[in-house]
Backbone as CSV, one residue per row, in Angstrom:
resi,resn,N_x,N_y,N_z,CA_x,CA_y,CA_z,C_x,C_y,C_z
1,UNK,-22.468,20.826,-11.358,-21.756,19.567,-11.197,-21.834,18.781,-12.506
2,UNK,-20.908,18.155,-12.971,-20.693,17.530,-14.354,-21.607,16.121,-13.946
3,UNK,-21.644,16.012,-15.245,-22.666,14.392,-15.056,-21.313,13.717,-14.766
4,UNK,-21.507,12.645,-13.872,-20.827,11.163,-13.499,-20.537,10.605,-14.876
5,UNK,-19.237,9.854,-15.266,-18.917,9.084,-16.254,-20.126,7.743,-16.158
6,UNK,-20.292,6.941,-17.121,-20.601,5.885,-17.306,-19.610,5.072,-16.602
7,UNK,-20.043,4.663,-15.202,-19.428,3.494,-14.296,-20.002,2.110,-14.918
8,UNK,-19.254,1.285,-15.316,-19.839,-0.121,-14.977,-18.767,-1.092,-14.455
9,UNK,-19.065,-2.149,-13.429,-18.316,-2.694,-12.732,-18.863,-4.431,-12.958
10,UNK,-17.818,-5.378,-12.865,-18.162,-6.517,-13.401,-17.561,-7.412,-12.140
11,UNK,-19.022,-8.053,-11.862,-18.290,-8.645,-10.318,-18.211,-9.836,-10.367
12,UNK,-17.682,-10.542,-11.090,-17.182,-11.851,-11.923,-15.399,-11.445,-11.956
13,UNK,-14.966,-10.589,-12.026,-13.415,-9.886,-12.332,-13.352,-9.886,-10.829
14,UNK,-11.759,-10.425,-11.418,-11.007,-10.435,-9.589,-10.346,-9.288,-8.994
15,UNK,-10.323,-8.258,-10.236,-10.008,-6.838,-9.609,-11.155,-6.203,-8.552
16,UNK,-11.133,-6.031,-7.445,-12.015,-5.171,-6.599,-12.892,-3.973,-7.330
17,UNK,-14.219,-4.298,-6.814,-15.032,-3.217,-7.583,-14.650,-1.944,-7.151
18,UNK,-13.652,-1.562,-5.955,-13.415,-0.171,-5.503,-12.330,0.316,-6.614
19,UNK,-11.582,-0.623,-7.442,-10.725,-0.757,-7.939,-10.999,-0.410,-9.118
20,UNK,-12.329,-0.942,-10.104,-12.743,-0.745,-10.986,-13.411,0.685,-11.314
21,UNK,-14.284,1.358,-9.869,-14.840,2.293,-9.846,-13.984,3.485,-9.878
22,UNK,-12.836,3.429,-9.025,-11.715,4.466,-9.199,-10.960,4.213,-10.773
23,UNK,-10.556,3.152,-10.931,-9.981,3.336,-12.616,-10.626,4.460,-13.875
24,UNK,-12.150,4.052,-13.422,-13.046,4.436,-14.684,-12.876,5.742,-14.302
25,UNK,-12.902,6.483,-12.907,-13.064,7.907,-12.466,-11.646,8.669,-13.505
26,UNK,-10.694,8.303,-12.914,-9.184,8.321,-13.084,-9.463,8.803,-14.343
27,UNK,-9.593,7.533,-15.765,-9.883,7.846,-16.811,-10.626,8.966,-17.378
28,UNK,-11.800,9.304,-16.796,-12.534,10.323,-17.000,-11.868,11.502,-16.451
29,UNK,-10.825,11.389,-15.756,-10.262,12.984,-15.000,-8.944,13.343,-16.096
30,UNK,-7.995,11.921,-16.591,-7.626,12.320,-17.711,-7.823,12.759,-19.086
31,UNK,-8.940,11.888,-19.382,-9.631,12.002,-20.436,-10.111,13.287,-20.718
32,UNK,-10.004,14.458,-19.753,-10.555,15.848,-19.623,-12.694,15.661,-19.809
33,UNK,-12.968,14.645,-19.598,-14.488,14.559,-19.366,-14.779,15.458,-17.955
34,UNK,-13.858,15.140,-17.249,-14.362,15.907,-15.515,-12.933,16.601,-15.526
35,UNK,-13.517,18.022,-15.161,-12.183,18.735,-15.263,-11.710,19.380,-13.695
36,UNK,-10.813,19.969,-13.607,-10.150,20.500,-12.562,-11.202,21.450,-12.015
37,UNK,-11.653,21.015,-10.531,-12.556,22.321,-10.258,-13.970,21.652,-10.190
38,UNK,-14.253,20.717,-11.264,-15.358,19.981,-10.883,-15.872,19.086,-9.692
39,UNK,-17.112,18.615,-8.879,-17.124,17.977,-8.158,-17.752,16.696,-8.205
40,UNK,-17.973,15.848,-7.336,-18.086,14.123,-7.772,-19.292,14.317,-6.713
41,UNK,-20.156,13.356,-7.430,-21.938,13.007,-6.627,-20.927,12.669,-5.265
42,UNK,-21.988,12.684,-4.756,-21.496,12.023,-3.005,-21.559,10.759,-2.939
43,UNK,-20.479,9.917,-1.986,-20.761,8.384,-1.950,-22.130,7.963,-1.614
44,UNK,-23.307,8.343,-1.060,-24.497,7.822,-0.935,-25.320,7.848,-2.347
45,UNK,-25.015,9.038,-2.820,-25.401,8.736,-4.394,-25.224,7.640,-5.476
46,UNK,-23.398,8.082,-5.256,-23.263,6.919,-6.064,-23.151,5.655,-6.299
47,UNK,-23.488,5.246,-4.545,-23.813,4.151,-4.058,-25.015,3.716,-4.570
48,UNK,-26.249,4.371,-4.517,-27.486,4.341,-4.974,-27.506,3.923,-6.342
49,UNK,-26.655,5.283,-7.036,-26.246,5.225,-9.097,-26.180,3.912,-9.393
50,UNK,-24.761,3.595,-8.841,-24.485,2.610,-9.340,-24.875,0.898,-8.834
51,UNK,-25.175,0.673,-7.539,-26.079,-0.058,-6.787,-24.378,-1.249,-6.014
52,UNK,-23.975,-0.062,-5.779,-23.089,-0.725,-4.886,-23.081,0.070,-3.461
53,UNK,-22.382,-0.583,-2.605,-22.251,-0.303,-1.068,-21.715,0.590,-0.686
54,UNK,-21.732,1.848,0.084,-20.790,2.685,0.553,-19.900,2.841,0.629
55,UNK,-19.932,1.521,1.513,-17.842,1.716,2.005,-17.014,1.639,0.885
56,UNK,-17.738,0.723,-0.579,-17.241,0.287,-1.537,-16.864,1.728,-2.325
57,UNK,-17.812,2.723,-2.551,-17.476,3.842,-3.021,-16.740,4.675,-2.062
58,UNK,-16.509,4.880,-1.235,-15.755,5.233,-0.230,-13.855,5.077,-0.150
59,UNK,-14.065,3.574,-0.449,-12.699,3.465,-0.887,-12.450,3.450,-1.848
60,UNK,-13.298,3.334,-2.974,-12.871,4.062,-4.556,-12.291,5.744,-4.352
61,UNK,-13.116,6.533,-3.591,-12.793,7.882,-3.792,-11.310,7.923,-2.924
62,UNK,-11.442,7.297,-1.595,-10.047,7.426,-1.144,-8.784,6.594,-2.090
63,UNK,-8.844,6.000,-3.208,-7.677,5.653,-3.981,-7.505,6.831,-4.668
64,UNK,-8.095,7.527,-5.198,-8.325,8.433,-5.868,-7.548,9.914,-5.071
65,UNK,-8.254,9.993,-3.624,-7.548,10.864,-3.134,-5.772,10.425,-3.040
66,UNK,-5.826,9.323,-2.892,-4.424,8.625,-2.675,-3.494,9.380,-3.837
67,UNK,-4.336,9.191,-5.224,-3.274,9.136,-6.353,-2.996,10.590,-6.878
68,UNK,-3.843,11.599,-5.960,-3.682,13.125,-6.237,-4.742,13.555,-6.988
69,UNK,-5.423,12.754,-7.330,-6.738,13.137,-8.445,-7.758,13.921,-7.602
70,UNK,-8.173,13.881,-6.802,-9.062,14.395,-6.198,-9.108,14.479,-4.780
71,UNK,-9.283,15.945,-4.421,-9.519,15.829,-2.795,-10.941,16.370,-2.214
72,UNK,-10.554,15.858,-0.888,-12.156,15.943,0.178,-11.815,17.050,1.016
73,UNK,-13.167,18.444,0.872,-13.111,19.573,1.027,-14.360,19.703,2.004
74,UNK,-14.023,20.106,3.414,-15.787,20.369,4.183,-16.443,21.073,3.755
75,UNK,-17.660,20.902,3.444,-18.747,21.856,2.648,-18.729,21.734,1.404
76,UNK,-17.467,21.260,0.644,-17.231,21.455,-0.937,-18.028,19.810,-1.431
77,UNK,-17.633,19.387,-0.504,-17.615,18.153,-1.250,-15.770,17.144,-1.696
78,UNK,-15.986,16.175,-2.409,-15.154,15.560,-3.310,-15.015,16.446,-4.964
79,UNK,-13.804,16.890,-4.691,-13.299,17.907,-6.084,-11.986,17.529,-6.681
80,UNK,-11.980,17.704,-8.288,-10.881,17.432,-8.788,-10.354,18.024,-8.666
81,UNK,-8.618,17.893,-8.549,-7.999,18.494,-8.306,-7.373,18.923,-9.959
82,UNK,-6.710,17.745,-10.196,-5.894,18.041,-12.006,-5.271,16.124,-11.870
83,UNK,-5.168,16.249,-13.468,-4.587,15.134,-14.142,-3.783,14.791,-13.458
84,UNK,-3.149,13.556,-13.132,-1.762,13.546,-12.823,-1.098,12.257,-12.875
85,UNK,-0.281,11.947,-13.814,0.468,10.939,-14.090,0.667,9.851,-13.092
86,UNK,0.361,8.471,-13.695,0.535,7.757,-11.987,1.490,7.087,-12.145
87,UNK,3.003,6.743,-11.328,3.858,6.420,-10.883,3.601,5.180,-10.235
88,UNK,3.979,4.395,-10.489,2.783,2.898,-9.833,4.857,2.252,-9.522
89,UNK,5.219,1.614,-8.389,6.040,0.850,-8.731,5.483,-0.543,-8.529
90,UNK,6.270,-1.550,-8.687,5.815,-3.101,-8.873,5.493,-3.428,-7.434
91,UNK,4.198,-4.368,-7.757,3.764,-4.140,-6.327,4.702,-6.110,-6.069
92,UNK,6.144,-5.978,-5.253,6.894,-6.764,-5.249,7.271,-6.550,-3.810
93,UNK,8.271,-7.372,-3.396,8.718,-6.725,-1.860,10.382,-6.943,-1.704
94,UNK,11.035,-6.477,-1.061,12.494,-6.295,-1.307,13.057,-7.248,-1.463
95,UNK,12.474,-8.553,-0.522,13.029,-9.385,-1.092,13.833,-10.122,-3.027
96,UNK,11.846,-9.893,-2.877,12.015,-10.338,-4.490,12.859,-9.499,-5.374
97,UNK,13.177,-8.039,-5.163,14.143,-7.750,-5.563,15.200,-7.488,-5.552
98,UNK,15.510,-7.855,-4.791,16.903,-8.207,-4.511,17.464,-9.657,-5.031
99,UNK,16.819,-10.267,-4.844,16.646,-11.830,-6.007,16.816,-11.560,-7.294
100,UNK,15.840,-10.516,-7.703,15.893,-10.252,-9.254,17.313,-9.625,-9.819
101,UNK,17.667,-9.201,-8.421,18.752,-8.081,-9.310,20.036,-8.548,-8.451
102,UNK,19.831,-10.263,-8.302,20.853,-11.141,-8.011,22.146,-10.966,-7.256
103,UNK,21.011,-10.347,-6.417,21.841,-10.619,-4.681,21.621,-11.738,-4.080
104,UNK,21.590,-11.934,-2.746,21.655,-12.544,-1.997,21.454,-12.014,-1.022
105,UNK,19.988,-11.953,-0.379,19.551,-10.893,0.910,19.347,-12.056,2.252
106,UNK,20.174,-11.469,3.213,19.946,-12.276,4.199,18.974,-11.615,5.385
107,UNK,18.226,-11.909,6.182,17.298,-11.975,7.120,17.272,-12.263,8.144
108,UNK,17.238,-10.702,9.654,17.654,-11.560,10.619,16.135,-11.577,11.475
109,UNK,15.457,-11.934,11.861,13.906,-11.608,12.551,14.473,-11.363,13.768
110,UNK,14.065,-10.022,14.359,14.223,-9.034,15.234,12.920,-9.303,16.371
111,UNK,11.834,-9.356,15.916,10.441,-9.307,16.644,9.343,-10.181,15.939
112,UNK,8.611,-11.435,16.414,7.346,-11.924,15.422,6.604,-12.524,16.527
113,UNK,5.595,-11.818,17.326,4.518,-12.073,18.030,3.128,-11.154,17.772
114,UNK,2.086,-11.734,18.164,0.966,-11.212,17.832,0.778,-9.979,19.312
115,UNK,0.399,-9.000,18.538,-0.063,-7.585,19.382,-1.222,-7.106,18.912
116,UNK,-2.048,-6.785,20.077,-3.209,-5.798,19.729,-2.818,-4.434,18.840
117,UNK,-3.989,-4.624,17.824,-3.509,-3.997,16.516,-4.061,-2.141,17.062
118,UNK,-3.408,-1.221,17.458,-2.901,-0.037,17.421,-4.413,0.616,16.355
119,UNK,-4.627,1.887,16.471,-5.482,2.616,15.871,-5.317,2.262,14.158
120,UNK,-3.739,3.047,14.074,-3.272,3.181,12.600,-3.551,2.217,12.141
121,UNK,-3.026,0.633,12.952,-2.547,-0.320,12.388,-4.218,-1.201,11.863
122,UNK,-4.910,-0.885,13.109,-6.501,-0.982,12.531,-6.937,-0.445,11.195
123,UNK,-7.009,0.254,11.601,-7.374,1.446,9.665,-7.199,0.759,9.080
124,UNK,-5.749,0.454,8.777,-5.265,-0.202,7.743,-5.149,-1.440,7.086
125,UNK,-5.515,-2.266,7.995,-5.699,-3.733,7.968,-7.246,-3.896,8.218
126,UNK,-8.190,-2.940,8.424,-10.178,-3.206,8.170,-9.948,-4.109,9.304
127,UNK,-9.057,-3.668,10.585,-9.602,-4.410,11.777,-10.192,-4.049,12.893
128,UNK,-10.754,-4.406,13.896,-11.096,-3.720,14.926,-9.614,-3.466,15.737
129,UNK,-10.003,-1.896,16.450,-8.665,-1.309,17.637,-8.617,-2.739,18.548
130,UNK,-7.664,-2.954,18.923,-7.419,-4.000,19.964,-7.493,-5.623,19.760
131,UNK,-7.759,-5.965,18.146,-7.970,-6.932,17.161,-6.073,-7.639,17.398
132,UNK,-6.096,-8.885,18.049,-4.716,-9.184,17.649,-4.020,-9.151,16.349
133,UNK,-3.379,-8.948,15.868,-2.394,-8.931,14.825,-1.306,-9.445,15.166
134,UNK,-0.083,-9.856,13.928,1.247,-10.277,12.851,1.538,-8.922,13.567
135,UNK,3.196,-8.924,14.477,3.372,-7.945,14.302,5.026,-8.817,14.036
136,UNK,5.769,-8.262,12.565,6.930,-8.962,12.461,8.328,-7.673,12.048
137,UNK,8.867,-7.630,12.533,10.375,-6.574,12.527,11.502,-7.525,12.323
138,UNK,11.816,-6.931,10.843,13.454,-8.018,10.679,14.350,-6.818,10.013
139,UNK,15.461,-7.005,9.367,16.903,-6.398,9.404,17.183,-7.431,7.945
140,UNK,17.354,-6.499,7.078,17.676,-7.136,5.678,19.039,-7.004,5.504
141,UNK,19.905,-7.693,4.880,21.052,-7.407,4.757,21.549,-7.771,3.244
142,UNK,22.125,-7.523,2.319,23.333,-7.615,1.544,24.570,-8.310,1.696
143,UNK,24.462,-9.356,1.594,26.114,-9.719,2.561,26.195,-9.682,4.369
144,UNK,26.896,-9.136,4.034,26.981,-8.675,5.768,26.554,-7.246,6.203
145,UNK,26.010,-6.091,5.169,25.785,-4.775,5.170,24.287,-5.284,5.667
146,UNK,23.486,-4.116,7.135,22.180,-4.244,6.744,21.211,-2.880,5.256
147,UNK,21.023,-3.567,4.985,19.925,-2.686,3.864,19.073,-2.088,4.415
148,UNK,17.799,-2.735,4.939,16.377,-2.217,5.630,16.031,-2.750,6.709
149,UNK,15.230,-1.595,7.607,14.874,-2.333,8.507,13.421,-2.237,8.328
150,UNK,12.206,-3.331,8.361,11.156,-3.519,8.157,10.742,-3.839,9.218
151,UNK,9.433,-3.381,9.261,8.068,-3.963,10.032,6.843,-3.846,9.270
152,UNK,6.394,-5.543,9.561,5.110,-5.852,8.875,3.762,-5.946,9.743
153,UNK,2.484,-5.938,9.516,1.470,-6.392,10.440,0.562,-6.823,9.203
154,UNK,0.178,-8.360,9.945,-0.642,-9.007,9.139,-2.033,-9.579,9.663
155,UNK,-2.927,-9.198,9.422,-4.486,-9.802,10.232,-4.246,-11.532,10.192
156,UNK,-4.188,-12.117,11.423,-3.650,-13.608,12.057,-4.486,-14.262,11.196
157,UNK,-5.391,-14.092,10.633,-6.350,-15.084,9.670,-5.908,-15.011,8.377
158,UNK,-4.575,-14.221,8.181,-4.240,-14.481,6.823,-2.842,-15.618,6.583
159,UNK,-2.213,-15.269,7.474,-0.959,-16.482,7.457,-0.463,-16.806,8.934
160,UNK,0.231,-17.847,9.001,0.766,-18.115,10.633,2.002,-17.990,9.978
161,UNK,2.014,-17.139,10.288,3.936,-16.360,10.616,4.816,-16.928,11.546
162,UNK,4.005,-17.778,12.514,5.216,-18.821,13.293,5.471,-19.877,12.509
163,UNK,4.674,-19.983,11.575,4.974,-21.867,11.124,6.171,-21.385,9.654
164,UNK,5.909,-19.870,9.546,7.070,-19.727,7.790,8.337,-19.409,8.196
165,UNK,9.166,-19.859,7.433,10.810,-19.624,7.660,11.197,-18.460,7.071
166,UNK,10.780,-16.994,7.897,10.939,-15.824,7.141,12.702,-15.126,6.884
167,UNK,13.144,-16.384,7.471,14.771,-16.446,7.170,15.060,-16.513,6.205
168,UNK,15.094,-17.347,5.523,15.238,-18.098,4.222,14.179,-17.534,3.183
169,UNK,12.594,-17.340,3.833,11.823,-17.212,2.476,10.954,-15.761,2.351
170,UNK,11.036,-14.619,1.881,10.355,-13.376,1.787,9.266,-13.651,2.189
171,UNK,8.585,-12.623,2.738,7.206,-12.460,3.448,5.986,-12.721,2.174
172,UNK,6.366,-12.048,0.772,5.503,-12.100,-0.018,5.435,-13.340,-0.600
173,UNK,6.826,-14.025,-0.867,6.688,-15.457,-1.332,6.103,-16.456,-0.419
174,UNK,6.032,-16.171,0.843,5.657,-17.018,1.574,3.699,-16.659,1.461
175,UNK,3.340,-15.445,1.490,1.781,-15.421,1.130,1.116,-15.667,-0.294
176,UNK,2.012,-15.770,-1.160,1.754,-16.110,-2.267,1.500,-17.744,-2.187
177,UNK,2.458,-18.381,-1.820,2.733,-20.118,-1.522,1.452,-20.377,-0.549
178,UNK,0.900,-19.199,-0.118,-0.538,-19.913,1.047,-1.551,-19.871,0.297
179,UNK,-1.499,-19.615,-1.074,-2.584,-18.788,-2.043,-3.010,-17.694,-1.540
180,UNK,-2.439,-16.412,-1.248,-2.616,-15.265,-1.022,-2.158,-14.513,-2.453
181,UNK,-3.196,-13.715,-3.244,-3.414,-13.311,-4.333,-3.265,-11.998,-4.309
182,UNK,-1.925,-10.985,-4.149,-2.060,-9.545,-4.043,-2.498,-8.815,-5.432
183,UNK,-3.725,-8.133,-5.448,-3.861,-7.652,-6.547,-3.317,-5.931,-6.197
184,UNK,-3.011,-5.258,-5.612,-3.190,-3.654,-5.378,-2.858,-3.369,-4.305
185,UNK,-1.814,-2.150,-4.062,-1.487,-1.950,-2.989,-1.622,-0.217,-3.061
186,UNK,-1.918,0.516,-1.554,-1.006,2.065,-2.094,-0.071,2.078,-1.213
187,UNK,0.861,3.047,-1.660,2.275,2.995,-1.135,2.606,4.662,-1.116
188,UNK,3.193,5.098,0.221,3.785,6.271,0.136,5.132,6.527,0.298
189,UNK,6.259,6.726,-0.072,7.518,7.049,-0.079,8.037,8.795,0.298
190,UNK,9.261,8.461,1.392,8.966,9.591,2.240,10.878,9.660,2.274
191,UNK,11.269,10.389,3.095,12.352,10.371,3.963,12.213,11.152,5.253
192,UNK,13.191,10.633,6.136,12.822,11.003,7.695,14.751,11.068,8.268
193,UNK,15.265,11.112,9.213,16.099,11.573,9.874,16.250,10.007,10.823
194,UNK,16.951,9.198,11.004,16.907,8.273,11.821,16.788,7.997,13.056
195,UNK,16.211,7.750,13.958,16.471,7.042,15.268,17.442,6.372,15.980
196,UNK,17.563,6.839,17.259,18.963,6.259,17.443,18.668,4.749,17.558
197,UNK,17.889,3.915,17.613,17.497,2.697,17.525,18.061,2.057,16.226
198,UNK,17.105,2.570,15.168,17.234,2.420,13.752,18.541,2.863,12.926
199,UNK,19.886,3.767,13.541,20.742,4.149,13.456,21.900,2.940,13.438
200,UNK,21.429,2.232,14.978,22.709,1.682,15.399,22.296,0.415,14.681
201,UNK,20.562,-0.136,14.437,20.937,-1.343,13.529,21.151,-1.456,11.727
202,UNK,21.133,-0.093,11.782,21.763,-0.323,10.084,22.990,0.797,10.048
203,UNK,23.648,0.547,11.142,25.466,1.357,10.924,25.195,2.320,10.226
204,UNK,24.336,3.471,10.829,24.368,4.801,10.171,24.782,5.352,11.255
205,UNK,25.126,6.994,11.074,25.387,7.759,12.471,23.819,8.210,12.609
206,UNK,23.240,8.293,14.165,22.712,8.877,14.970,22.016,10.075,13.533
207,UNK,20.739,10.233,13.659,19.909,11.413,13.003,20.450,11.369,11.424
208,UNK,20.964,10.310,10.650,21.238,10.106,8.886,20.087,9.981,8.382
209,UNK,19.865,10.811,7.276,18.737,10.763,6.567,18.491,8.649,5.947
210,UNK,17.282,8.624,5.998,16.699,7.372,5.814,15.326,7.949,4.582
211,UNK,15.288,6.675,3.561,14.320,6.640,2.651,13.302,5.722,3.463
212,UNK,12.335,6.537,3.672,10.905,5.811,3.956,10.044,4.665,2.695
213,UNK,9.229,4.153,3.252,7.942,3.120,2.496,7.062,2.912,3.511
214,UNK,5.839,3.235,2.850,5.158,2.449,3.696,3.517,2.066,2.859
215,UNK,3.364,0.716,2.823,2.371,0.315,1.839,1.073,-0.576,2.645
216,UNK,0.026,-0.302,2.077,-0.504,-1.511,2.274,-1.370,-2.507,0.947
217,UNK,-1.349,-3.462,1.251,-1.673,-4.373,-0.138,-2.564,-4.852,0.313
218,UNK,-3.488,-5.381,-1.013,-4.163,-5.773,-0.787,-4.808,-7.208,-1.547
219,UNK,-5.335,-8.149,-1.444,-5.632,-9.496,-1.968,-6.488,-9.000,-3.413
220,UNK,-7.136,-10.256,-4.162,-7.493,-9.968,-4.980,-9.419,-9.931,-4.824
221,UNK,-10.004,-9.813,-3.593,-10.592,-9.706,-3.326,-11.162,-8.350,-2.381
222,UNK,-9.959,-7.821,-2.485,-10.086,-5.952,-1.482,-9.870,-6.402,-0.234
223,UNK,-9.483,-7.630,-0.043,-8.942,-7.642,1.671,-7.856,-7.362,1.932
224,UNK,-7.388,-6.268,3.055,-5.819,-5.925,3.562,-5.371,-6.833,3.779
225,UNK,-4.145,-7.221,3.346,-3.346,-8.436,3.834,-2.114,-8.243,4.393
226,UNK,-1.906,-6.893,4.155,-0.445,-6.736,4.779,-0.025,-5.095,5.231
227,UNK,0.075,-4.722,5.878,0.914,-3.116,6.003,2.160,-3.003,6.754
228,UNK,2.848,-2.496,6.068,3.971,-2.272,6.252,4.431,-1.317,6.199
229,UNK,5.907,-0.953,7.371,6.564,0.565,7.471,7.714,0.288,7.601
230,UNK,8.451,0.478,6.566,10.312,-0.174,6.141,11.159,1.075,5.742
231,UNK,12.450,1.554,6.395,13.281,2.423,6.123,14.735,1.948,5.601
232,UNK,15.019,2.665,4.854,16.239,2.032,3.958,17.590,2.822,4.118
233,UNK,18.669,2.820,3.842,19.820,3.135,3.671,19.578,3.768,2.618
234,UNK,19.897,5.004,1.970,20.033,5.884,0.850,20.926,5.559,0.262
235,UNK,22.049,5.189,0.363,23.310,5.084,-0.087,23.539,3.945,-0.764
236,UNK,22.541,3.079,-0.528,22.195,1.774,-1.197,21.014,1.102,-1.931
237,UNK,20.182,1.687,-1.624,18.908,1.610,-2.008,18.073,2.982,-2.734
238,UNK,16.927,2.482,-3.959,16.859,3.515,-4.746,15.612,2.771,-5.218
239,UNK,14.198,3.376,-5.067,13.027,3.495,-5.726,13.315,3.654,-7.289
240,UNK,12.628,3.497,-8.194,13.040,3.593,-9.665,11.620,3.431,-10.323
241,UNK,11.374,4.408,-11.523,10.444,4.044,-11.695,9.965,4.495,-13.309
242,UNK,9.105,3.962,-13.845,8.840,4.151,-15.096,7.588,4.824,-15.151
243,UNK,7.650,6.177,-15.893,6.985,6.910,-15.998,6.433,6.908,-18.060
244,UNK,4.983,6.342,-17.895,4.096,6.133,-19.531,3.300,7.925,-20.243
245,UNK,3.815,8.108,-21.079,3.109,9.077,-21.599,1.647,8.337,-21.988
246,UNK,0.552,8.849,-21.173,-0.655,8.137,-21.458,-1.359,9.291,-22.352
C-alpha cells in the first residue's frame, strides 16, 4: 500500500473538510503519487492519521468515488481506479440560466407540501427515514413551451418554501437571499424514456427520450440543502461544458 499523501485540512476555510480531504486525494491520483491499482488506508485510519471524524472521511472517499477516482471493493478495500478529468458544471440552477442566457423562464408550481422524507430522499439530505421534508414539483417554461419538469426536497429547517414566491423567484435565488451559502454539489446526468405523466406535461409523445439531472448541493458548511431530480426536453436543452487540460 503506498504511503497516504500529506493531508492537511484548515478548519477556519469555509470549504468542508470532506472537501478539502478529497481535493488533496484527487491531486495525488493525478499527480501520479498514488497510482492505478493502489489502495487508500481505511476511513478509521485515516480518521485517526489525520484526527478527523469518520463520517468526515467517509464522505471524502465517497466524492471521490463520485468523480471516478476511486472505487469500494469487498475485501479489497478503497482502490484507485485511474486519473480522470473532472467535468464540474456551474453549480447554478436553471433558472439562473436561463436569465443569463436572456430568456424569460416562467414557473408553474405543480406540488409544495411537506412529506415524510422517503429512504433515498433521507440519504441525501443527512435526514432521518420519515423526517418531514420540502417536497416542491414545478414545470419551467420558455414562453409558453414547457422546458423542465423539476422536483426539489429541502430539509424544513433550511427555508419555508410557503412564505417564497417560487413563481417569480428561482429556488436558488431565493436560498441564497436567506443566506444559504452553496459551496459544492454532486450531480449525475443521465437520459431515460418518459412517463406518460411527464410526457403529457412537457408536450412530448408518450416514451420520448428525456435528459436527466439529478444533484445534491450542498452549503458552505457540508450541510445538504437541497436534492433534486429534474428532466428536460432534449430538443431544447443542452448540458455544456468546459473541459481544462490540467
Amino acid at each position: 500500500m503506498p504511503e497516504a499523501p500529506a493531508i492537511t485540512v484548515d478548519r477556519s476555510s469555509p470549504v468542508p473538510l470532506y472537501v478539502q480531504v478529497a481535493e488533496q486525494f484527487e491531486a495525488s491520483i493525478l499527480a501520479g503519487d498514488i497510482r492505478p491499482g493502489d489502495r487508500i488506508d481505511n476511513e478509521v485510519a485515516l480518521a485517526q492519521e489525520l484526527g478527523l471524524s469518520r463520517p468526515t472521511l467517509r464522505q471524502a472517499i465517497s466524492l471521490l468515488v463520485d468523480k471516478g477516482m476511486v472505487v469500494r471493493k469487498r475485501g479489497v478495500g478503497t482502490q484507485v481506479v485511474h486519473g480522470k478529468v473532472s467535468r464540474s458544471l456551474e453549480l447554478t440552477s436553471l433558472y439562473d440560466d436561463l436569465v443569463q442566457a436572456g430568456e424569460k423562464p416562467r414557473t408553474e408550481i405543480l406540488q409544495l407540501d411537506r412529506q415524510p422524507a422517503g429512504a433515498d430522499v433521507a440519504q441525501e439530505l443527512q435526514v432521518e427515514v420519515g423526517e418531514p421534508v420540502w417536497s416542491l414539483e414545478r414545470l419551467r417554461y420558455i414562453g409558453e413551451e414547457p422546458l423542465a419538469l423539476m422536483r426539489n426536497y429541502l430539509p424544513t429547517g433550511v427555508l419555508d418554501l410557503a412564505a417564497v414566491d417560487l413563481e417569480t423567484d428561482g429556488l436558488y435565488g431565493s436560498l441564497r437571499a436567506a443566506g444559504v451559502l452553496m459551496r459544492v454539489a454532486k450531480q449525475r446526468i443521465g437520459a431515460r424514456r418518459a412517463t406518460a405523466a411527464e410526457a403529457a406535461l412537457l408536450g412530448e409523445p408518450r416514451r420520448s427520450p428525456l435528459l436527466t439531472m439529478q444533484r445534491t448541493a450542498y452549503d458552505n458548511a457540508g450541510r445538504a440543502v437541497e436534492f433534486g431530480r429534474h428532466v428536460y426536453r432534449p430538443d431544447r436543452y443542452a448540458f455544456e461544458l468546459t473541459l481544462v487540460d490540467r
